[in-house]
C-alpha positions as CSV (number, residue, x, y, z in Angstrom):
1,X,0.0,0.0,0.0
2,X,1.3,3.6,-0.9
3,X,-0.1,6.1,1.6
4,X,-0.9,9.4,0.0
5,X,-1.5,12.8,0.9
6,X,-2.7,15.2,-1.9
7,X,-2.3,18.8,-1.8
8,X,-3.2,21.3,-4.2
9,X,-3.4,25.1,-4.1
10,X,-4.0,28.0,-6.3
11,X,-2.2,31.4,-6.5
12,X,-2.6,34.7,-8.4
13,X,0.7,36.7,-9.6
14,X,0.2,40.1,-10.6
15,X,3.3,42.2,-11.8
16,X,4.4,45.2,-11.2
17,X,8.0,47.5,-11.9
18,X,9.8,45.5,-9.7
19,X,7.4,43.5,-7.5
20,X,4.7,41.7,-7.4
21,X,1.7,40.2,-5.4
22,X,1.3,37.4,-4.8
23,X,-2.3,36.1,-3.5
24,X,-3.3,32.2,-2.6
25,X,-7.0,31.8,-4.3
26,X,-8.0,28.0,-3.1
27,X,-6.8,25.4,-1.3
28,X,-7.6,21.1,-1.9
29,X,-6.5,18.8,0.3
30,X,-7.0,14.9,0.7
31,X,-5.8,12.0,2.6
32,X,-6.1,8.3,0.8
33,X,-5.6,6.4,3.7
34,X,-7.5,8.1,6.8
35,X,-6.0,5.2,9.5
36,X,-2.7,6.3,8.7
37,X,-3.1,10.2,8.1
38,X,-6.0,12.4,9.2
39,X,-6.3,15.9,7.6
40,X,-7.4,18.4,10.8
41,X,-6.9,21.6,8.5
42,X,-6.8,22.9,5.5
43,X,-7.8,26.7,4.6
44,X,-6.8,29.9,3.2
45,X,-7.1,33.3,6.0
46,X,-7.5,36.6,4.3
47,X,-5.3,39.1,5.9
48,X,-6.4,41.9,3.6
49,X,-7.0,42.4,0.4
50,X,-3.2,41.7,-1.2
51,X,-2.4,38.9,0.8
52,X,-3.9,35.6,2.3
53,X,-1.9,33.0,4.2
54,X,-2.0,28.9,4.2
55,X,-2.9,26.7,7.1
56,X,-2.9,23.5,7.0
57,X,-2.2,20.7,10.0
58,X,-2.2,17.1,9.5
59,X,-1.6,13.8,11.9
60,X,0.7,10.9,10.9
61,X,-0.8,8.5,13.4
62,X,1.8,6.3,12.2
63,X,5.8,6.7,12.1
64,X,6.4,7.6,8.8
65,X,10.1,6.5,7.8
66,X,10.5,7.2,4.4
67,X,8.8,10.0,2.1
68,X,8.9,11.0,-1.6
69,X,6.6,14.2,-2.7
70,X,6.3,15.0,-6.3
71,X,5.7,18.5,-7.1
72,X,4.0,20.1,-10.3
73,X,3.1,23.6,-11.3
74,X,0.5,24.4,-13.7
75,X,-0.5,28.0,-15.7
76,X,-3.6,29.0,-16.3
77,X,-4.5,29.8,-20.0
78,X,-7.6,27.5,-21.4
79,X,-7.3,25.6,-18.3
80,X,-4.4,24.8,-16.5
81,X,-1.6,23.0,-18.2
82,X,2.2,22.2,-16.5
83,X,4.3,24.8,-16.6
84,X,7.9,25.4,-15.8
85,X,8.8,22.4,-13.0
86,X,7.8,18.7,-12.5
87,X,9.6,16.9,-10.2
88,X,9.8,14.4,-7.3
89,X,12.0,14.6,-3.9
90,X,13.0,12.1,-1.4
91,X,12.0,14.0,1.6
92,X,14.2,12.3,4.2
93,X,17.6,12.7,2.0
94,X,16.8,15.8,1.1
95,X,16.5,17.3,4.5
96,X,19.6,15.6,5.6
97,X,21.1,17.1,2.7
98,X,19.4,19.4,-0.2
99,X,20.0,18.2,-3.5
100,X,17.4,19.8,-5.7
101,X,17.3,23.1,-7.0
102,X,13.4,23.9,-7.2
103,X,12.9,21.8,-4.4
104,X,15.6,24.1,-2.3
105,X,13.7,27.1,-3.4
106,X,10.5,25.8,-2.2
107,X,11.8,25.1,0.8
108,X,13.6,27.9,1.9
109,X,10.0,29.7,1.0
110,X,8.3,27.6,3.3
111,X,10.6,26.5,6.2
112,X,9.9,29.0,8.6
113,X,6.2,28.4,8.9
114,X,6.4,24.9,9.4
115,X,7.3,22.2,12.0
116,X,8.2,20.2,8.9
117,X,11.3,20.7,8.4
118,X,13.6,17.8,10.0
119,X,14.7,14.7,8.4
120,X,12.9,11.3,9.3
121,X,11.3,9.5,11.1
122,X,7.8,11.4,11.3
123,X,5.2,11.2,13.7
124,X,2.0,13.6,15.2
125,X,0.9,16.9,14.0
126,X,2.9,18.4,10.6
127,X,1.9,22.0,10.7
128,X,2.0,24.7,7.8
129,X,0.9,28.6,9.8
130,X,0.4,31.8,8.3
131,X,2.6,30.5,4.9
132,X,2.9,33.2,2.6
133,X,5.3,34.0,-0.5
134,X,7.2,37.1,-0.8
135,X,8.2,37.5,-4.2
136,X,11.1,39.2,-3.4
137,X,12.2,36.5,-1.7
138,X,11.6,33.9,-4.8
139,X,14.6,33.1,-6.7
140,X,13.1,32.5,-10.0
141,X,10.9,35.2,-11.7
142,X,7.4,34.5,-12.1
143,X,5.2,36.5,-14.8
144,X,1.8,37.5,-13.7
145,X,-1.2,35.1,-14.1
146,X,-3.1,32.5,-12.4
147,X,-1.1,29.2,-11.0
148,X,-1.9,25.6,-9.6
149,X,0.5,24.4,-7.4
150,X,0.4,20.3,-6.9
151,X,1.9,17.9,-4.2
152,X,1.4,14.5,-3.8
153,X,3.1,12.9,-0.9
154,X,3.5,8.9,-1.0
155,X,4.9,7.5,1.9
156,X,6.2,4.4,3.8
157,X,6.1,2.5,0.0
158,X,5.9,-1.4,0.5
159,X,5.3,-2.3,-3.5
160,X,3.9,-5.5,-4.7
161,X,4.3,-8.7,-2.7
162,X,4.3,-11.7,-4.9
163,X,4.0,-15.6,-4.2
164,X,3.0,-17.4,-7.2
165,X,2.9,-21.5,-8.1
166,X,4.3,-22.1,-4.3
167,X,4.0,-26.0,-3.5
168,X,5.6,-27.6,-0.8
169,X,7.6,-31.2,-1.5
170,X,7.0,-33.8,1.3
171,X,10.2,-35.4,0.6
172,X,12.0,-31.8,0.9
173,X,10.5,-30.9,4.5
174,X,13.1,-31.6,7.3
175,X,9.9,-32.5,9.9
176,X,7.4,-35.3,9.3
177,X,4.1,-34.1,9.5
178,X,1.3,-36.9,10.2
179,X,-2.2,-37.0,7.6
180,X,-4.7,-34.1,8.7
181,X,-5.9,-30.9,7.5
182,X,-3.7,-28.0,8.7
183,X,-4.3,-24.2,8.8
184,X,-1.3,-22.0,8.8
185,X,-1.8,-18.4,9.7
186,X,0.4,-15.9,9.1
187,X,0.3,-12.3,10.3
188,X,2.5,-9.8,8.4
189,X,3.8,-7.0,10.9
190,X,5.5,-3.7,9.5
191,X,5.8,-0.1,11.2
192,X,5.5,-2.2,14.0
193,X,1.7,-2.8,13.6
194,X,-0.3,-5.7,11.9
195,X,-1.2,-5.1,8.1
196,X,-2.3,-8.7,6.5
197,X,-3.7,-11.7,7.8
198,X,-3.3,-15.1,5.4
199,X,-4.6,-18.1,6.2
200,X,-3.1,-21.0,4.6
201,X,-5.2,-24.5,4.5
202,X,-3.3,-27.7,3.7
203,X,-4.2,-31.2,3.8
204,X,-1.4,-33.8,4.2
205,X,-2.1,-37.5,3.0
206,X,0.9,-39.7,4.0
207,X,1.4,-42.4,1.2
């Protein structure tokens, strides 16, 4: 199972001389596995008319131990469409050590309004307060226009699990097992917690 956390967020730029403003318009936020991450918040706060700031606070009711979070930008113009970065992070190396340029921009935009910012294990409440942009601040120019701003978080990845065509050989097991019908349960146990059941029935016929 891939646990996800989607976030998506909308922005105005508009340009002046040698500024700009720039104004968050909408915020979407969604949790794809609510036993392993509840969403408590998730809204924009108008502080006047230029300027509104992000809030968000979610729980990890689980230690989270490793993270990726892909991010994508998107223009408006007949819809939105991607526009100028794509790109995904390993969370946990990359605050140990940033390696990514957009994702080191990012960052250094939002690090001081948020608890997030150490390297792994996670756990608890991951709080974004008051997060706003200055553009002066920004490292790469932005022209002025509407903007969708995407994350998608997938953590603790397990990937496929695959047993196919197992049969066990009599002759090959190192204990004799008497005629009967068995049932062997297995519980699989990971972030220290149990995930998946399987029961195994087997009938054994001694010849």
């Amino acid at each position: 199972m891939r646990n996800v956390i989607k976030v998506c967020f909308a922005l105005s730029i508009l340009q002046f001389t040698n500024t700009a403003d720039i104004k968050f318009t909408n915020i979407i936020c969604k949790s794809f596995n609510k036993s392993w991450v509840g969403i408590n918040k998730c809204r924009l706060r108008a502080i006047n008319r230029k300027k509104t700031v992000l809030n968000f606070n979610c729980t990890f009711l689980h230690p989270v131990t490793n993270m990726d979070v892909h991010f994508q930008m998107f223009k408006r113009g007949n819809g939105y469409h991607p526009w100028m970065f794509n790109f995904t992070v390993d969370i946990c190396r990359f605050l140990r050590k940033p390696y990514n340029p957009f994702g080191i921009i990012l960052f250094k935009a939002g690090r001081h309004f948020t608890n997030f910012n150490h390297s792994c294990p996670y756990m608890g409440d991951q709080i974004v307060d008051g997060l706003h942009v200055d553009y002066k601040a920004m490292q790469v120019p932005l022209p002025s226009g509407e903007f969708l701003f995407q994350m998608t978080w997938y953590f603790n990845k397990i990937g496929d699990q695959i047993v196919d065509g197992l049969h066990v050989d009599y002759k090959a097991l190192q204990v004799p097992i008497p005629s009967g019908e068995y049932l062997l349960e297995i519980t699989w146990i990971f972030n220290k917690r149990p995930q998946l059941i399987t029961n195994v029935y087997v009938t054994i016929k001694e010849d």
